[in-house]
C-alpha positions in Angstrom: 122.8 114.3 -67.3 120.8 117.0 -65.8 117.5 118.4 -67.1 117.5 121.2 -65.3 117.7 123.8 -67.4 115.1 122.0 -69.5 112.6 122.1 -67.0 113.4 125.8 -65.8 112.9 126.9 -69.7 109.6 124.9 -69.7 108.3 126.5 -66.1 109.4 130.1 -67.3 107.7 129.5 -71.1 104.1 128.1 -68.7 104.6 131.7 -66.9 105.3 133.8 -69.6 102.9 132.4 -72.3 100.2 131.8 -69.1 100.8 133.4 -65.8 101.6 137.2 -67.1 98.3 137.5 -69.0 96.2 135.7 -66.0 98.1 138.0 -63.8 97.3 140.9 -65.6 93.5 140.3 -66.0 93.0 139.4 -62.1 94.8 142.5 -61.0 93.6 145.1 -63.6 90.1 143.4 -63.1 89.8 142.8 -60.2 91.9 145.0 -57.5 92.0 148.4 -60.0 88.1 148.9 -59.5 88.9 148.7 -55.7 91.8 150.7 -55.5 90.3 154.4 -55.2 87.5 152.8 -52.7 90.4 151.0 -50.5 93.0 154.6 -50.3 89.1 156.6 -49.8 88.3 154.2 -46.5 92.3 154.3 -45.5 91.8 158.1 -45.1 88.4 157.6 -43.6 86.4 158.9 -46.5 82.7 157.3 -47.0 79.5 156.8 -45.6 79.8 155.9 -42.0 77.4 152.8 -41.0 77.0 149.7 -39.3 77.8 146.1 -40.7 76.3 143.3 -39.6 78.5 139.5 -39.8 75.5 137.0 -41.2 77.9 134.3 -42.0 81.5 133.4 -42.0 84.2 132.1 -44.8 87.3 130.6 -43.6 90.0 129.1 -46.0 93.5 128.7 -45.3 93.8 130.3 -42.1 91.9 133.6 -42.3 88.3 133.8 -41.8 85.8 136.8 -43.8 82.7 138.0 -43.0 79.4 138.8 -45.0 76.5 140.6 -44.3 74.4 143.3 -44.5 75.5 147.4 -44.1 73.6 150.5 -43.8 73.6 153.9 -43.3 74.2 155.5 -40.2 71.7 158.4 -41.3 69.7 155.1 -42.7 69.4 156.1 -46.0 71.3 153.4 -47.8 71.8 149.8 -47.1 73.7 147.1 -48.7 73.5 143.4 -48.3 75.6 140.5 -48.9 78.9 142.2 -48.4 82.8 142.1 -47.9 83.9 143.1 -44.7 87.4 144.4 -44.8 89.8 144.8 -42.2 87.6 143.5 -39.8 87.9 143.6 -36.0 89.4 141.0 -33.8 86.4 140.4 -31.9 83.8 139.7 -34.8 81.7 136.7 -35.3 78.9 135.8 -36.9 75.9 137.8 -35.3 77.9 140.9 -34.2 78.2 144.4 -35.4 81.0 146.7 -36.2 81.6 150.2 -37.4 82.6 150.3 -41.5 82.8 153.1 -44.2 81.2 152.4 -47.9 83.8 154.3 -49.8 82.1 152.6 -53.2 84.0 149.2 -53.4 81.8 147.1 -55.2 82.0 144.3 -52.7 82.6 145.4 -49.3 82.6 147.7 -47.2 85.9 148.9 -44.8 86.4 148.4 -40.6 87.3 152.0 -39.3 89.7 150.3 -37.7 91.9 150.5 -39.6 94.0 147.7 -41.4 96.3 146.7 -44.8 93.8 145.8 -47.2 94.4 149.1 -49.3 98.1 147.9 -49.3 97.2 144.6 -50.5 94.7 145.9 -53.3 97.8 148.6 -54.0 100.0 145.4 -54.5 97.5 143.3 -56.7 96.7 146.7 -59.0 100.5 147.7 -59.4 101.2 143.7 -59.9 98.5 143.5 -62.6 99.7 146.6 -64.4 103.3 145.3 -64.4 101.9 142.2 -66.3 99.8 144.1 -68.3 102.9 145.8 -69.1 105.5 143.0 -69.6 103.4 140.5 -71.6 103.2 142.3 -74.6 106.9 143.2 -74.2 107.0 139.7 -74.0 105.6 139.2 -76.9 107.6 141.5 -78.7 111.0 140.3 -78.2 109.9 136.5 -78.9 108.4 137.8 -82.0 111.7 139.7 -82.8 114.0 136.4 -82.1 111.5 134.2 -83.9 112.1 136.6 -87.2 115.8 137.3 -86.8 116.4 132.9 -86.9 114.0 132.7 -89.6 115.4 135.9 -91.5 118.8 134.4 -90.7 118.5 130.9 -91.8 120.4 129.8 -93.9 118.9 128.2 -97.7 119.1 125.1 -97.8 121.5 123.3 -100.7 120.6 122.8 -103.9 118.0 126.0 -103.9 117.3 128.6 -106.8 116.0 131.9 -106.9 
């Protein structure tokens, strides 16, 4: 006999019970503050300046770079930051053109790139979990009270 179904009611319980509510915090928390800041630097709205790669991150295949950005007029800086959409050709020590369009952690390439698309697809994920948890919720609750309410008494009961 096949457990099966068993273990596909357990996974989907772990997902619904955990994985919607992590999902929704990550993506409201984390990629809504960013969303604005990512569509601003897709249009090339910002403050033009010049970032500088101070060290590299790689995991998994892709590589990031931090540093330090500021102003092309000079009259802001920022260190310790994101660089999106980063050119081909950076490495640590080099230099390349990015817009501060106010994310908290970075600063964007002009070159263009997807990382607007990809904070689009975290915000819109998180908001769809944020949605269907307590929905969730709601239609357990409503099962869970229609077998209790439906029950029946058990022998050898009085009012």
């Amino acid at each position: 006999m096949s457990d099966a179904p068993a273990k596909r009611h357990w996974r989907m319980s772990i997902f619904l019970w955990i994985g919607l509510p992590f999902l929704a915090v990550l993506g409201l928390a984390k990629a809504v503050p960013d969303l604005v800041p990512a569509w601003k630097a897709q249009s090339g709205s910002g403050i033009t300046g010049t970032f500088t790669a101070v060290r590299e991150v790689c995991s998994h295949g892709s590589c990031d770079f931090y540093g330090g950005w500021q102003a092309a007029d000079g009259t802001s800086t920022r260190t310790n930051v994101l660089l999106y959409d980063e050119p081909d050709s950076m490495a640590v020590g080099g230099t390349a053109v990015a817009l501060d369009s106010g994310a908290e952690g970075g600063v964007f390439g002009v070159g263009g790139g997807s990382s607007y698309l990809l904070v689009t697809a975290f915000a819109v994920g998180g908001a769809a979990a944020a949605i269907a948890w307590p929905v969730f919720l709601w239609r357990t609750w409503r099962s869970w009270r229609g077998r209790r309410n439906s029950s029946p008494e058990p022998a050898g009961a009085t009012a």
